[in-house]
C-alpha positions in Angstrom: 8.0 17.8 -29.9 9.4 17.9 -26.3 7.3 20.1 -23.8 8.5 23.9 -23.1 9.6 24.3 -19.5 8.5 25.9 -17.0 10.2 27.4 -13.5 10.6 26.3 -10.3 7.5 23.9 -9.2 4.3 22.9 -11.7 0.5 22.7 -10.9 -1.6 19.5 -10.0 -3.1 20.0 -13.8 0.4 19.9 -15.7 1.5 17.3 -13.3 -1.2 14.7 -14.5 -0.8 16.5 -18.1 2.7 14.9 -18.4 1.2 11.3 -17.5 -2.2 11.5 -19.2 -3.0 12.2 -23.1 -4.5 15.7 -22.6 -4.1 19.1 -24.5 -3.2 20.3 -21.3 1.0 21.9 -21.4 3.3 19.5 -19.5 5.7 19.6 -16.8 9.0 20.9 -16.9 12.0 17.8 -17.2 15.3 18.6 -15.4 18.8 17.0 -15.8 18.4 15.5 -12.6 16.5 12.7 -13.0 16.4 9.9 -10.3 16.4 6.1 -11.6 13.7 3.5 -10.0 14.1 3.2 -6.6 13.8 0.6 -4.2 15.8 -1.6 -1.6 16.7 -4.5 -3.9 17.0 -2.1 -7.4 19.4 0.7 -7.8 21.4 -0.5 -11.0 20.8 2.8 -13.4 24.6 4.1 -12.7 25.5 4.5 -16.2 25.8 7.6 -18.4 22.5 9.0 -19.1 22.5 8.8 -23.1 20.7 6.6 -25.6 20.4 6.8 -29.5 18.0 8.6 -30.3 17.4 6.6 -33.3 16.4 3.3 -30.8 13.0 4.3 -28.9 12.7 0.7 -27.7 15.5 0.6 -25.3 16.9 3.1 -22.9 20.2 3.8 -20.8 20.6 4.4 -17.4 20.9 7.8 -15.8 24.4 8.5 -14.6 25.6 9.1 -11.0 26.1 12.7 -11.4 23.1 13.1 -12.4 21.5 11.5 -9.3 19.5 13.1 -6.5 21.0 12.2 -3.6 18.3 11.7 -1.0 16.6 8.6 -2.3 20.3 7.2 -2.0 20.7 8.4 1.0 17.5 7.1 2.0 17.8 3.7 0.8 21.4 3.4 2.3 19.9 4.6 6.0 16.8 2.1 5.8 19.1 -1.0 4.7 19.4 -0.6 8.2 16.2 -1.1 9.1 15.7 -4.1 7.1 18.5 -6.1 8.5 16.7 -4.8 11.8 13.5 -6.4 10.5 14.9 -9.1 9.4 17.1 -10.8 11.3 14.4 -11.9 14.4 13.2 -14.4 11.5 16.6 -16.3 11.8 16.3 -16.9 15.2 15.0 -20.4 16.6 16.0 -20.1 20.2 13.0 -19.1 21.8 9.1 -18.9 21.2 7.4 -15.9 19.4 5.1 -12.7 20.3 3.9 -9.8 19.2 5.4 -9.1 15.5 6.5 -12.6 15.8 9.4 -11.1 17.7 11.5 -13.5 19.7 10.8 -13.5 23.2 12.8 -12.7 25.7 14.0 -10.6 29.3 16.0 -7.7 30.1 18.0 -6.2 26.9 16.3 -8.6 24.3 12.9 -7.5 25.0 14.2 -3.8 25.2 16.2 -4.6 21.7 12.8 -6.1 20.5 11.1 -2.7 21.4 13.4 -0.3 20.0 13.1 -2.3 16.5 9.7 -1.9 16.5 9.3 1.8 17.4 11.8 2.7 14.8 12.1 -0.1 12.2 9.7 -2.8 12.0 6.6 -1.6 9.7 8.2 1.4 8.4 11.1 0.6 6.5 9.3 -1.4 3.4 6.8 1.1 3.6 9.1 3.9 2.8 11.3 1.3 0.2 7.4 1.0 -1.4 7.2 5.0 -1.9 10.8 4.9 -3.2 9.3 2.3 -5.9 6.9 4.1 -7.3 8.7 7.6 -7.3 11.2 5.8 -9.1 9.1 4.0 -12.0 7.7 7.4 -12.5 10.8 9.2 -12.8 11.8 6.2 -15.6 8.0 7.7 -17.1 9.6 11.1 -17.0 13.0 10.1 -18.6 11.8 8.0 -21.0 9.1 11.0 -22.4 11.7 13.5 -22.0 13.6 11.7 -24.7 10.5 11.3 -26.9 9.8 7.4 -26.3 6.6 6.3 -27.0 4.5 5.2 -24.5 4.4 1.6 -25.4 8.5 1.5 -25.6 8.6 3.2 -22.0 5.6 0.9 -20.9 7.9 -2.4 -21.7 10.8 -0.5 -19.9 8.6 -0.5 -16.9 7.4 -4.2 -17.8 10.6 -5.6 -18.0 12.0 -4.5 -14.9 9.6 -5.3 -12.9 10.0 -9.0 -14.1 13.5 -8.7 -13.5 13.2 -7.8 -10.1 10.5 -11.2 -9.8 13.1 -13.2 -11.3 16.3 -11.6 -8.8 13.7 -12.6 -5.8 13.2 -15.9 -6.9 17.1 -16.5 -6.9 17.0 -14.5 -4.0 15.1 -16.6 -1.7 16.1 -20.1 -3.0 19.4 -19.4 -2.8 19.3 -17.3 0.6 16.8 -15.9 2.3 12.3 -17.0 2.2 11.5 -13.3 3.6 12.5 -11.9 -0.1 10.7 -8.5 -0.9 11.6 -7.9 -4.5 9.1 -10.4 -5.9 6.3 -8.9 -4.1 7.1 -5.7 -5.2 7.9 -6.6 -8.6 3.7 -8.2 -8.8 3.0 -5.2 -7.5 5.0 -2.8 -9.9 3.4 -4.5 -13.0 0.1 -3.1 -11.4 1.6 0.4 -11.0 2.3 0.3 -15.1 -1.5 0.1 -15.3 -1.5 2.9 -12.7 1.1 5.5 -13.6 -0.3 7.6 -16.2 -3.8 7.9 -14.0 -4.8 11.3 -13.1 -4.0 12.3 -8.9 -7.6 11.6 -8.1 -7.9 8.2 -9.4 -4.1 7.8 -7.4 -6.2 9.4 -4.2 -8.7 6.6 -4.9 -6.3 3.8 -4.8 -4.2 4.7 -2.4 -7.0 5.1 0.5 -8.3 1.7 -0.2 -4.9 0.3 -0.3 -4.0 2.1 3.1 -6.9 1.1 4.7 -6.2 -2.7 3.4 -2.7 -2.4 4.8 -3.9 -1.1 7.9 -6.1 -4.5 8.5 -3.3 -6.5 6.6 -1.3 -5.3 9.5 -3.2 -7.8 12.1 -1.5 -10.5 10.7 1.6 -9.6 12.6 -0.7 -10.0 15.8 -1.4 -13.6 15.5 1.1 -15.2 17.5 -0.6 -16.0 20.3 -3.8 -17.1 18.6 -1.3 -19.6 16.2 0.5 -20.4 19.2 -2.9 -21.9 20.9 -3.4 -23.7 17.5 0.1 -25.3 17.0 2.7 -24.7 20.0 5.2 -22.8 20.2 6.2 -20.5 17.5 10.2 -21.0 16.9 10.8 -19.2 13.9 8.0 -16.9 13.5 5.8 -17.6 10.0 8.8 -19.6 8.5 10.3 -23.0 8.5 13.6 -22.5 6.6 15.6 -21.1 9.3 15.8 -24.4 11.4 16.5 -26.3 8.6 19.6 -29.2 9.6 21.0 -28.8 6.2 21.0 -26.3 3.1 19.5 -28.6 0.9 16.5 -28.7 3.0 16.6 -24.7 3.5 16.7 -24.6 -0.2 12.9 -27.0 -0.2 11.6 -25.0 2.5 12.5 -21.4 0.9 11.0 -22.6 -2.5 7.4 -23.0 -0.8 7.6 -20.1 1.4 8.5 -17.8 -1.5 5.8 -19.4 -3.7 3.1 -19.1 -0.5 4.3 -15.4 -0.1 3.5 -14.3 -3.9 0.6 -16.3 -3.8 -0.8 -14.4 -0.9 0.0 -10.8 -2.2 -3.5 -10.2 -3.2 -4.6 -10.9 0.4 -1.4 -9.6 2.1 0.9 -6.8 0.6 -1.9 -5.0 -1.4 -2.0 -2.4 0.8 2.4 -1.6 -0.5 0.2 0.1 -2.8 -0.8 2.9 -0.6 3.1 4.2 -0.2 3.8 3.2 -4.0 0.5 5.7 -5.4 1.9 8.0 -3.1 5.3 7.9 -4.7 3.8 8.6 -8.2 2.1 11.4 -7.3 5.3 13.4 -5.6 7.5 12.3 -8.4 5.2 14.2 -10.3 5.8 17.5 -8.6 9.8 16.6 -8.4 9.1 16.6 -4.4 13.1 15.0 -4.2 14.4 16.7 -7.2 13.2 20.0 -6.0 12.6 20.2 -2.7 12.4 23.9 -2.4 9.3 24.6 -3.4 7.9 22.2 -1.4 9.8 22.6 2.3 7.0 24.0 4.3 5.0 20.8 3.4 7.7 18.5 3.9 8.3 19.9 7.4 5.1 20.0 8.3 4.8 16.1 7.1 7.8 15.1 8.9 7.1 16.9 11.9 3.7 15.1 12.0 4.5 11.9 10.4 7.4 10.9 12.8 5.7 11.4 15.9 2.5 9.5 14.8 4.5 6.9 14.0 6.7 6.8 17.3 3.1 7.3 19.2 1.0 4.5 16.9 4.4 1.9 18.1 4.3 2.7 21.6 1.6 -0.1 22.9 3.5 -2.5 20.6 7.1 -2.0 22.4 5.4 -1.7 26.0 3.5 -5.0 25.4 7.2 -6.4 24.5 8.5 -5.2 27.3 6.3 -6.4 29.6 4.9 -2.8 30.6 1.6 -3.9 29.2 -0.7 -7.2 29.4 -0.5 -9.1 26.0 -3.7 -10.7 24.8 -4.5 -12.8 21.8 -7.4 -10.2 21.2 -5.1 -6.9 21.7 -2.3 -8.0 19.7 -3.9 -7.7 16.6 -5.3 -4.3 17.2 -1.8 -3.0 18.4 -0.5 -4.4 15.4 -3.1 -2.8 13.2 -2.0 0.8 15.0 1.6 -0.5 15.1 1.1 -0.4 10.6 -0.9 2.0 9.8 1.1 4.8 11.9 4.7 3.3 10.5 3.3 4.0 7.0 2.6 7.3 7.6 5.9 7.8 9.3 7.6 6.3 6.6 6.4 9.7 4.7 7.4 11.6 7.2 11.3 10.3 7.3 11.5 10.7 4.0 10.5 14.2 4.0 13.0 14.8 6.5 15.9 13.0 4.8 14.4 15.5 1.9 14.7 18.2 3.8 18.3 17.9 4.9 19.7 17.0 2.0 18.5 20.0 0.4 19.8 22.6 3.2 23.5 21.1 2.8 26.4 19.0 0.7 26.2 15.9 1.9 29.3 15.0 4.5 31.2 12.0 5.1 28.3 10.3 6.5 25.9 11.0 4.3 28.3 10.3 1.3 29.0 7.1 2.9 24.9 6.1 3.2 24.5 7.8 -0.3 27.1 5.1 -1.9 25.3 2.6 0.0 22.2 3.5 -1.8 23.5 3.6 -4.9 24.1 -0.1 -4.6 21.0 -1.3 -2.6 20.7 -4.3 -4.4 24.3 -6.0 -3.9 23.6 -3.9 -0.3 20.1 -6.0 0.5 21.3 -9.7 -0.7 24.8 -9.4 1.3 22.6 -8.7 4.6 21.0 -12.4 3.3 24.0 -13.7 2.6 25.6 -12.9 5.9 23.1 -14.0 7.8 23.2 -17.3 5.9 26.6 -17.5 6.8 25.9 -16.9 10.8 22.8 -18.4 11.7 21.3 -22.0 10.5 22.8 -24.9 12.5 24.3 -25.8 9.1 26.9 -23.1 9.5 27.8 -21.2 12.6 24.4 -21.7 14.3 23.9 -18.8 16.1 20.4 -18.9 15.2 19.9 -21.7 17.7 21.8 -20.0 21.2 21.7 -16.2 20.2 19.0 -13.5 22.0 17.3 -10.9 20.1 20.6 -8.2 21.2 23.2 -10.0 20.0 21.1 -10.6 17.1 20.4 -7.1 16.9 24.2 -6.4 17.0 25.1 -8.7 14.4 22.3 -7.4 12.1 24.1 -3.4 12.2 27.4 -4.9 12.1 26.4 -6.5 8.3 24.6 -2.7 7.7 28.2 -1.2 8.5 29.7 -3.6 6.5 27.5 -3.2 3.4 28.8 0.4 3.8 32.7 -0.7 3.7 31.6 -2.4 0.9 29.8 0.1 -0.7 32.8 2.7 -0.1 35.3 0.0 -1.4 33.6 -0.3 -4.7 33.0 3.6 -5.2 36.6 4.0 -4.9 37.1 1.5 -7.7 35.0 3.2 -9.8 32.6 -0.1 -9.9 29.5 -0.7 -9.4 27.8 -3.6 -7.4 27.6 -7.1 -9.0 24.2 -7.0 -8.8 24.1 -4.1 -9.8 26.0 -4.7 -13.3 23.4 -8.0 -13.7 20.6 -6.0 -13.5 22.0 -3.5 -15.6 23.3 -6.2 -18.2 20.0 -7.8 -18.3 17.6 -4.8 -18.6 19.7 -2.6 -20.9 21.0 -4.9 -23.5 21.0 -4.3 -27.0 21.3 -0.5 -25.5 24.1 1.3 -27.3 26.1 3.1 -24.5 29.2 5.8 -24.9 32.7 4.3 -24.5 34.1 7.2 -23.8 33.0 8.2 -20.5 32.4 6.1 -17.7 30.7 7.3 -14.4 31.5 6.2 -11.0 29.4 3.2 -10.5 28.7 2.2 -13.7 30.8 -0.7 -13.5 31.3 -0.7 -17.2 
């Protein structure tokens, strides 16, 4: 029997009610559901309606039924991981801090404005959009009376999917894939997301504090450049490949070495992804009303310890401030720890404005984007494919950190032609219909209806 509702927000008790098997009543289940979200996975476009009679599989939720600031979110922050990740094509000059590219003038000041704004923050947010999403896939699934088990392979199965689109991913374009790590790491939130908030609490400060010394890693160039020479393409060898075939080798073993070193790594992902179940449980983005003096006061906070915490970091890469191989991984430990909690804090401002107006032209614009985040996150890969190794246009080889910069926002704005394009065709992205495809088959879906995006 489905649980009465209840107005407005819901307590910490029904909260956890809903997740765990308790007597206790559960929380009220609106219209508005938001699919899993995250900045390789946004493929639940189609009409929100399953048979009843088939508890084993599920539809996707349809566009109208969307919230639209995780969209808008994940559309905004594609920008920051073309920001991210474009130094790593780059083999033109030796590394520093962040394994940024170094350089005088405008690339050092390019190199600093990435970091204060996008380096260390965007995945964290992506990682809080993860788990709010699997939990809202919880919520659907038990609004529609599936079992536990049926919903728990839901989560299961997606989260392999997204392992097996990073596998493709990085062979095919790009060793810096995401979606595998958090993939490994979502099959751990299945064993996490019915847990009560405290035993989330728990996990979450141990994987914070984990992500906070994880974060030294990105300190180590100078200590690796003692060991080695000179750093040309940060951690990875694939970018100065001489031909694809050798990219393809070299991608293979630095996508395996990344997985492998999850456990001692990207642990600390799950600090943002706990943190994601537990406002998905109070419908934090569904229903931000309730909750806007919080939000404020998290996003007032949050962004500002997160521009202060990257400060050192872009004044070291300017030159403003002496560089040691005994600072750097300290600054980059600060440099972490504050982008996570800044990650909150922008998403509770993107909350917050999307809930005080429509969105306009630009937000409808970042909003489509987000709705195809997938197709959105491998074109960045496959442009930059296309424009750096010496196999193809080699820029990699003669271009600064600002032009690289440039390039990297002129793929972000033309993900969003893209994404505009295929909304006006009715269609969704082509990795979008894959994932779909593969995730929902044997899912009977209405004919008669088809929302924008579904690409059915």
């Amino acid at each position: 029997m489905r649980p009465p509702a209840h107005g407005g927000g819901f307590s910490p008790r029904a909260a956890d009610a809903f997740i765990c098997p308790t007597p206790l009543p559960c929380p009220p289940v609106t219209s508005r559901q938001h699919p899993d979200d995250t900045p390789e996975n946004s493929d639940d476009t189609a009409d929100d309606t399953s048979d009843p009679s088939r508890t084993s599989a599920s539809t996707p939720t349809a566009q109208a039924d969307r919230v639209p600031a995780p969209d808008i979110a994940r559309g905004l922050l594609l920008l920051g991981i073309a920001l991210a990740n474009v130094p790593y094509w780059l083999t033109s000059s030796d590394r520093g801090l962040l394994f940024k590219p170094l350089g005088d003038g405008i690339d050092s000041t390019a190199n600093a404005i990435v970091a204060m704004v996008a380096d260390g923050r965007s995945f964290p947010l992506f990682a809080l959009l993860y788990g709010y999403g699997m939990t809202q896939i919880l919520l659907r699934e038990r609004a529609r009376d599936v079992p536990w088990p049926a919903a728990r392979g839901l989560l299961v199965r997606r989260n392999l999917w997204i392992i097996v689109f990073g596998a493709v991913h990085a062979l095919l374009l790009f060793a810096g894939d995401i979606m595998g790590t958090y993939g490994l790491l979502g099959l751990l939130l299945v064993l996490l997301i019915r847990a009560s908030g405290r035993v989330l609490a728990i996990v979450g400060g141990v994987a914070f504090g984990f992500l906070v010394v994880a974060g030294s890693a990105q300190g180590l160039a100078g200590i690796l450049t003692q060991l080695t020479g000179p750093l040309d393409s940060g951690v990875m060898a694939s970018p100065g490949a001489t031909t694809y075939l050798q990219s393809m080798g070299l991608r293979a073993l630095e996508w395996g070495a990344t997985l492998l070193a999850v456990p001692f790594v990207s642990l600390g992902f799950l600090a943002p992804m706990t943190l994601g179940i537990w406002a998905a449980r109070y419908r934090v983005l569904e229903n931000p009303q309730p909750h806007r003096r919080a939000l404020a006061v998290v996003a007032g906070a949050g962004i500002p310890i997160s521009l202060v915490g990257a400060l050192p970091v872009a004044l070291v890469l300017v030159g403003a401030l002496g560089s040691t191989i005994w600072l750097d991984p300290l600054l980059a430990m600060l440099h972490g720890g504050t982008g996570a909690v800044g990650a909150v804090g922008y998403l509770a401002l993107i909350a917050l404005v999307a809930a005080r107006r429509t969105p306009g032209w630009l937000g409808r614009r970042l909003a489509a984007l987000g709705r195809i985040s997938l197709t959105g996150y491998l074109l960045q890969s496959l442009v930059f494919l296309l424009v750096f190794p010496s196999f193809t246009l080699g820029l990699g080889t003669t271009t600064g950190a600002a032009t690289a910069t440039l390039i990297a926002v002129g793929t972000w704005m033309l993900s969003l032609a893209v994404a505009a394009t295929l909304e006006w065709l009715h269609r969704s992205g082509p990795a979008e219909w894959m994932l779909r495809r593969l995730l929902y088959r044997g899912t009977r879906r209405p004919k008669t209806q088809v929302e924008v995006g579904s690409g059915a």
